[in-house]
C-alpha positions as CSV (number, residue, x, y, z in Angstrom):
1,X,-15.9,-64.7,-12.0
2,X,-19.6,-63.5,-11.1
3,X,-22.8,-65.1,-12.9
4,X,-24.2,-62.7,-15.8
5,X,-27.8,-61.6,-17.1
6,X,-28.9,-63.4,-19.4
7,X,-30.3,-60.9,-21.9
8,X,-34.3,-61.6,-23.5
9,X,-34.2,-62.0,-26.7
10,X,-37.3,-60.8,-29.0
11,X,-38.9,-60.9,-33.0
12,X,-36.4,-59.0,-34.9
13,X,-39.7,-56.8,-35.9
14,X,-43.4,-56.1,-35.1
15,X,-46.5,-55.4,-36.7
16,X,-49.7,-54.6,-35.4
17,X,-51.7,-58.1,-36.2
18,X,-55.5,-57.0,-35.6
19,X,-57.5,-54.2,-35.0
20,X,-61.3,-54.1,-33.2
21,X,-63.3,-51.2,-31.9
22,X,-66.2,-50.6,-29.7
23,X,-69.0,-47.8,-30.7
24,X,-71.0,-47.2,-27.8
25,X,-75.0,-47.8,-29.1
26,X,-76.3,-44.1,-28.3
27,X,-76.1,-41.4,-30.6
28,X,-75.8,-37.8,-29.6
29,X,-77.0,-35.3,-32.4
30,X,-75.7,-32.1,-32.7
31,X,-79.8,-30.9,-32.5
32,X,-79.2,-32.6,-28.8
33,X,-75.7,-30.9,-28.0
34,X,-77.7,-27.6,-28.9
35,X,-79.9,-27.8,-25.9
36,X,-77.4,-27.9,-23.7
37,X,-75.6,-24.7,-24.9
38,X,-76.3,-21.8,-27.5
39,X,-75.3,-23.7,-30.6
40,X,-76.4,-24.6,-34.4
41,X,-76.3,-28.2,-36.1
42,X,-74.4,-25.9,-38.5
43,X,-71.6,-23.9,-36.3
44,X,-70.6,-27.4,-34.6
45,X,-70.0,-28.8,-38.0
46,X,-67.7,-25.5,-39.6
47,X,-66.1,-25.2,-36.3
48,X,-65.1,-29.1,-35.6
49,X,-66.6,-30.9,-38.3
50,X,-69.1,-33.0,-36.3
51,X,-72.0,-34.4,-37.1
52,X,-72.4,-36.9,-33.7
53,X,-70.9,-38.7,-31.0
54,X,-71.4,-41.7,-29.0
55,X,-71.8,-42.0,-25.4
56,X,-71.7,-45.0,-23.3
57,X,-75.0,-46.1,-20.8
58,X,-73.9,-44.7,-17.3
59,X,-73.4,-47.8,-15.7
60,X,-70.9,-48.8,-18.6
61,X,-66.9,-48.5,-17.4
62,X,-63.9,-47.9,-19.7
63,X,-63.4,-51.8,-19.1
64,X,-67.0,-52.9,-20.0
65,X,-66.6,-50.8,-23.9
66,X,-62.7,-52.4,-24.1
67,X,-63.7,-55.8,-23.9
68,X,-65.3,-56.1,-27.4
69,X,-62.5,-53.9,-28.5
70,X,-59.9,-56.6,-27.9
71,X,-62.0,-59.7,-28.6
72,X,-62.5,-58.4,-32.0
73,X,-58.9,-57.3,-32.2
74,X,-57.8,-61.2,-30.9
75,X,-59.9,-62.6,-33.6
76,X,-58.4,-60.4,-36.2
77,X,-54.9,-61.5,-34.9
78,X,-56.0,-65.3,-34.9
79,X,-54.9,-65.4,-31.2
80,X,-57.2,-66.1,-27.9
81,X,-57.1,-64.3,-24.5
82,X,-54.7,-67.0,-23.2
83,X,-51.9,-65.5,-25.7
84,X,-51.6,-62.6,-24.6
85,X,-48.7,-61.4,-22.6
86,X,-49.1,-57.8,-21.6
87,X,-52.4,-55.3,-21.3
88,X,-51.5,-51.5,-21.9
89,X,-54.7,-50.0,-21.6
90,X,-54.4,-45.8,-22.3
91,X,-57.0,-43.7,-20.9
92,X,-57.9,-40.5,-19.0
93,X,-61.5,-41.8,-17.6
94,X,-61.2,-44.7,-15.4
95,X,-62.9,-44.0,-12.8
96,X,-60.1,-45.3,-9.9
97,X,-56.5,-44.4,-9.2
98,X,-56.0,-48.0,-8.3
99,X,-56.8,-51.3,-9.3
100,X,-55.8,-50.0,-13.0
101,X,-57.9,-50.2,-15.6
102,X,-55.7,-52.7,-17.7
103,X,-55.5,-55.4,-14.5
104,X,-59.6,-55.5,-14.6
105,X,-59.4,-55.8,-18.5
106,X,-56.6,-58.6,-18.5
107,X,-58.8,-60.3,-15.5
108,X,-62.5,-60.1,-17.3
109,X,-60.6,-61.2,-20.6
110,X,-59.0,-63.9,-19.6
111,X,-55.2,-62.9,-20.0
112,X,-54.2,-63.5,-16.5
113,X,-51.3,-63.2,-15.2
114,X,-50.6,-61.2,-18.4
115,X,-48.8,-58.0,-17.3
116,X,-51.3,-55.2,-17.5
117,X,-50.7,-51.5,-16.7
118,X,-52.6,-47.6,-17.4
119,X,-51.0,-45.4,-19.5
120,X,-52.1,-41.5,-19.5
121,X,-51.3,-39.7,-22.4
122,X,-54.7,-38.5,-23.3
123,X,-54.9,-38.2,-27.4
124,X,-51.7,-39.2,-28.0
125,X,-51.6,-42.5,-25.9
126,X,-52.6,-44.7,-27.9
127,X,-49.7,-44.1,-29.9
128,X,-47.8,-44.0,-27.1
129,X,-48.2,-47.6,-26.0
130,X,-48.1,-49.2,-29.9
131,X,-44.4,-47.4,-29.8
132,X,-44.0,-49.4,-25.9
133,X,-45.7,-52.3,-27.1
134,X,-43.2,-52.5,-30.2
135,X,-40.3,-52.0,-28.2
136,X,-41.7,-55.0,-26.0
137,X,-42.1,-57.3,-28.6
138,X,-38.6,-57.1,-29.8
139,X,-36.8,-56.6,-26.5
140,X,-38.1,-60.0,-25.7
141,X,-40.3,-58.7,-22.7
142,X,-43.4,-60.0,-24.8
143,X,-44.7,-61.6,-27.7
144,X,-48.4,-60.6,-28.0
145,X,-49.5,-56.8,-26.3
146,X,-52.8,-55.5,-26.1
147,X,-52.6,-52.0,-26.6
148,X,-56.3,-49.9,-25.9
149,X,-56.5,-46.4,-26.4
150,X,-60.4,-46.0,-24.7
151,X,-62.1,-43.1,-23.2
152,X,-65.8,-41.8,-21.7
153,X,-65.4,-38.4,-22.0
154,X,-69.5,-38.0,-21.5
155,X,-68.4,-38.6,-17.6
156,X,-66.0,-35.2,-17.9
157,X,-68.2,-32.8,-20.2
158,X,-69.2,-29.5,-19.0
159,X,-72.5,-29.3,-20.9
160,X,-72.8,-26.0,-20.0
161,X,-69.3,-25.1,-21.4
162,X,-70.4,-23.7,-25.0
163,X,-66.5,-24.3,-26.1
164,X,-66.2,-28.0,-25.2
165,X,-69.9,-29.5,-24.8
166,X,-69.7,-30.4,-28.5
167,X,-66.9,-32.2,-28.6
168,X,-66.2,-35.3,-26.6
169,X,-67.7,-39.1,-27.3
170,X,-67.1,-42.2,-26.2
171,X,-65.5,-45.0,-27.5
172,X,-63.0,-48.0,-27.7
173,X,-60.1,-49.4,-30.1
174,X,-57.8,-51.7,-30.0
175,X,-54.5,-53.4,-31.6
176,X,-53.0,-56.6,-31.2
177,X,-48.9,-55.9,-31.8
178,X,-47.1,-59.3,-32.3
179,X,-43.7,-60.2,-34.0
180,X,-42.9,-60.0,-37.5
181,X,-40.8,-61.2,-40.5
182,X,-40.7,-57.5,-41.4
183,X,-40.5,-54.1,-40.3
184,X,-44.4,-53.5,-39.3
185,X,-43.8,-50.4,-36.3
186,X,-41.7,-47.8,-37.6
187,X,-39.9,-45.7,-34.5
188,X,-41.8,-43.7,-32.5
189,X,-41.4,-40.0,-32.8
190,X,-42.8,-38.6,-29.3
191,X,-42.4,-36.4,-27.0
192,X,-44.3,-33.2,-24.5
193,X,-44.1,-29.5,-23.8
194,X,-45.3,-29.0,-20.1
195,X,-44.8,-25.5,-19.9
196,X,-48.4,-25.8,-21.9
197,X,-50.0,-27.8,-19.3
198,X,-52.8,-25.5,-18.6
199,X,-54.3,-25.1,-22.0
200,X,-56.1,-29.0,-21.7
201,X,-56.6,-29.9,-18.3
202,X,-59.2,-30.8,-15.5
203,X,-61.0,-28.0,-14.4
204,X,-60.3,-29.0,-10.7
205,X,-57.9,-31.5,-8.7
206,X,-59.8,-34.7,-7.0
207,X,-58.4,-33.4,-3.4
208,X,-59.8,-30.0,-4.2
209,X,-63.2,-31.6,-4.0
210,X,-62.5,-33.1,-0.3
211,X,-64.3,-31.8,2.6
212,X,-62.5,-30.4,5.5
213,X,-63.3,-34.1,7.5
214,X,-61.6,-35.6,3.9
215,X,-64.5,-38.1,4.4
216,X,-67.4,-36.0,2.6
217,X,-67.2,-34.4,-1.3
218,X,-67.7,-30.8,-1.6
219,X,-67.5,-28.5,-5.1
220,X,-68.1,-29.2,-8.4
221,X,-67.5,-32.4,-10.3
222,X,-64.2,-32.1,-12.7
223,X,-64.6,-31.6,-16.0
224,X,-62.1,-31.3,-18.8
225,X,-61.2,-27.5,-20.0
226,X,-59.2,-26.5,-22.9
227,X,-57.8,-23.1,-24.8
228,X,-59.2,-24.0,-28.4
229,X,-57.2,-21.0,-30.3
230,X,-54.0,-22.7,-28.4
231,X,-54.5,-26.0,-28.7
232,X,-55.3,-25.2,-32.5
233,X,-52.3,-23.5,-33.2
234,X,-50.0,-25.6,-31.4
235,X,-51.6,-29.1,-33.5
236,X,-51.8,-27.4,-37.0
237,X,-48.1,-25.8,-36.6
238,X,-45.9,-28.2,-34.1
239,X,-47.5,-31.6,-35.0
240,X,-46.9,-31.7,-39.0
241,X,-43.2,-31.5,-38.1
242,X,-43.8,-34.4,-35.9
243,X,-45.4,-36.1,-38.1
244,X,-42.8,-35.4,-40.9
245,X,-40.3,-37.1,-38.6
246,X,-41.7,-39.9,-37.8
247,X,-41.7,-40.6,-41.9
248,X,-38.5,-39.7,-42.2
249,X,-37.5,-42.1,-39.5
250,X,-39.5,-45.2,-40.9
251,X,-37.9,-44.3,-44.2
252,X,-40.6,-43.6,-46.2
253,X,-42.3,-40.2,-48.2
254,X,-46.0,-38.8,-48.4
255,X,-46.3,-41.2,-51.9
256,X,-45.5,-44.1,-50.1
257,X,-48.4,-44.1,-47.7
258,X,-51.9,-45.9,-48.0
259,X,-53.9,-43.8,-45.6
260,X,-53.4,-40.8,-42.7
261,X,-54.9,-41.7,-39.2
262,X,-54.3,-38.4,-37.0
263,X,-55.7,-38.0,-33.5
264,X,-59.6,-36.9,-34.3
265,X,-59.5,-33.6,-32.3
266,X,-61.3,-31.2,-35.1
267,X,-61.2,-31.6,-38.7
268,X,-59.9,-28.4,-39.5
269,X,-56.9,-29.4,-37.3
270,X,-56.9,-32.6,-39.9
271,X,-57.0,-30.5,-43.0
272,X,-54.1,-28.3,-42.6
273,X,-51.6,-31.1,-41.2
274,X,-52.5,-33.0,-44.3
275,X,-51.8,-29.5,-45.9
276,X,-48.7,-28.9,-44.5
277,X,-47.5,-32.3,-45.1
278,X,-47.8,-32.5,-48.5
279,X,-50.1,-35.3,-48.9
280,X,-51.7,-36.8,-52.2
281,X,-54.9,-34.8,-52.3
282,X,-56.4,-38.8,-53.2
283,X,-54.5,-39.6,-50.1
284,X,-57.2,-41.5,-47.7
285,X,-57.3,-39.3,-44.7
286,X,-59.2,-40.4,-41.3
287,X,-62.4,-38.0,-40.7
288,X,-63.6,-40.5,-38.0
289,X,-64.7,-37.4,-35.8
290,X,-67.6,-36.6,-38.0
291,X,-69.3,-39.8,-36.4
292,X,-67.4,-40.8,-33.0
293,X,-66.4,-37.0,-31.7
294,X,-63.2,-36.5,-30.2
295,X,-62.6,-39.4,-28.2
296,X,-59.0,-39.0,-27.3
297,X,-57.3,-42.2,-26.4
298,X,-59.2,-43.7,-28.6
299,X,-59.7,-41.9,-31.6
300,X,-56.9,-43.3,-33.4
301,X,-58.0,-47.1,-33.6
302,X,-61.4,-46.2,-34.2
303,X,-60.3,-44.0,-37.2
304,X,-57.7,-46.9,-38.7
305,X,-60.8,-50.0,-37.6
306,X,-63.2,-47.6,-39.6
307,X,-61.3,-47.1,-42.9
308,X,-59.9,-50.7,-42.8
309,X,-63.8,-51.7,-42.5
310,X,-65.4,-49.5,-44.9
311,X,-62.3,-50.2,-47.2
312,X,-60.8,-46.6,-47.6
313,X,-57.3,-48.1,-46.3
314,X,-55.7,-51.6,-47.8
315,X,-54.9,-54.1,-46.0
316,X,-51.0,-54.1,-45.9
317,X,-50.8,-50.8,-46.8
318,X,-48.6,-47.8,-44.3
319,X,-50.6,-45.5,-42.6
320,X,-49.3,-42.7,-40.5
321,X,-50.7,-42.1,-37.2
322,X,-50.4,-39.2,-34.7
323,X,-52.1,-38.3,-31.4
324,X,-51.3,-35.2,-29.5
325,X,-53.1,-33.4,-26.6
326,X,-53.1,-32.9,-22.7
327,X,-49.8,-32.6,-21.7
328,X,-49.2,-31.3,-23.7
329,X,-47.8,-34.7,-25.0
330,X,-47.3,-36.4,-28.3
331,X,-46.5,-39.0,-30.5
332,X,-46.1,-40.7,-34.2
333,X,-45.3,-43.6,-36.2
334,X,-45.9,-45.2,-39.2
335,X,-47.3,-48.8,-39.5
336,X,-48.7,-51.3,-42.0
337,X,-52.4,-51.6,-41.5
338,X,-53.4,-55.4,-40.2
């Protein structure tokens, strides 16, 4: 009779152990935003609810804002580099197709030879790899994962595109998910809708920029483009349900939630899902984009590091996250706050 695989076995649960984010030391004003375009302080904060962003120094990399991401996230989690198993790092701006992003990181951190790897799910990936990472931890295929969701959007901003100029910032969060006792992850709700893959995308392809030689660059430098009307409708009426799921699967209502942590893309997109969902109206809801911009990738753990820090969200308590954008690609689930 032929030999058979053994199968890994993993935590029964996990949890997300510690949380750390990286805000990138220069501010960007709306007053500054307005130079670049035909604006107001006071349209950009009725049409998106922003009052700033962040963007990193030009010679800072998605790598260089993750690292004091996960260091705080380690020390949160009680662990050191040394314990941690896999990288996922999600992000749309690193700057190469190959090394990826999460090698560097799990090199400069110390993790080696933790298994490291990209993820590109814009907004929604962060979500997207805490669902992976869960589903690592108890498959047995790791015991700690680093999951990033980090993004410098400054690189891909059209300044000179009145619709999009005011939105994007830079940024970095990160999670530690380990095993638990308990349920800590609830499933992941996920899923995309290609057929909308125009209405967020880059404005041109990198080999559209080759010279006829392929050795020179010619055209304009890419920049990220989006339908806002379509993108709008699409979050406010398509993502609640998602979101609705994704409680129904964990097993829990609107009452039984501590906070809401949706993808920062504009806060009137954040109002009406808490609308149509039915939340507590003294539900904590995440309005991390009045500070950081959208930041994609990364708006999530910035949002859930924020209100854990400033004490809006307990401890313990189940928030409810979401991301959804280019893709058009999403994801939820519902997870007790480290």
């Amino acid at each position: 009779m032929s030999a058979r695989i053994t199968r890994a076995r993993g935590a029964e649960h996990a949890r997300i152990m510690g949380v750390g984010a990286m805000r990138p030391e220069r501010v960007v004003t709306n007053e500054e935003v307005c130079t670049w375009i035909d604006s107001s302080d006071q349209w950009i904060r009725e049409r998106s609810g922003i009052v700033q962003r962040r963007f990193a120094k030009p010679e800072e990399t998605v790598v260089d804002m993750a690292l004091p991401a996960c260091r705080a996230a380690l020390e949160m989690a009680g662990l050191g580099p040394g314990d941690v198993d896999a990288v996922i790092v999600s992000t749309v701006t690193w700057y190469l197709q190959t090394p990826s992003a999460a090698a560097v990181l799990a090199e400069r951190l110390g993790s080696t030879p933790a298994a490291a790897f990209d993820l590109s799910a814009a907004c929604a990936g962060f979500s997207h790899g805490v669902g992976l990472a869960s589903d690592m931890v108890r498959s047995g295929s790791a015991r700690h994962v680093l999951v990033v969701g980090v993004e410098k959007l400054s690189d891909f901003t059209d300044r000179r595109d009145r619709s999009t100029a005011f939105l994007f910032g830079d940024g970095a969060g990160a999670v530690v998910v380990g095993p638990s006792e308990t349920p800590g992850i609830g499933p992941t709700v996920w899923g995309s809708d290609g057929a909308q893959a125009d209405v967020i995308s880059q404005s041109t392809s990198w080999t559209s920029m080759r010279s006829e030689d392929g050795r020179t660059v010619a055209g304009d430098w890419p920049a990220l483009t989006m339908v806002g009307q379509t993108v709008f409708r699409w979050a406010v009426w398509q993502m609640a349900p998602v979101a609705q799921k994704a409680m129904d699967a964990a097993g829990v209502t609107a009452t039984d939630l501590a906070a809401f942590v949706p993808h920062q893309a504009n806060v009137r997109i954040i109002d009406a899902m808490a609308k149509q969902l039915g939340l507590p109206e003294d539900l904590p809801v995440a309005r991390d984009i009045a500070w950081m911009g959208n930041t994609s990738a990364a708006s999530v753990p910035l949002a859930m590091e924020r209100m854990l820090a400033d004490g809006s969200a307990p401890s313990g308590g189940l928030a409810l996250l979401i991301g959804f954008g280019a893709g058009l690609v999403y994801a939820a689930q519902v997870v007790e706050l480290p």
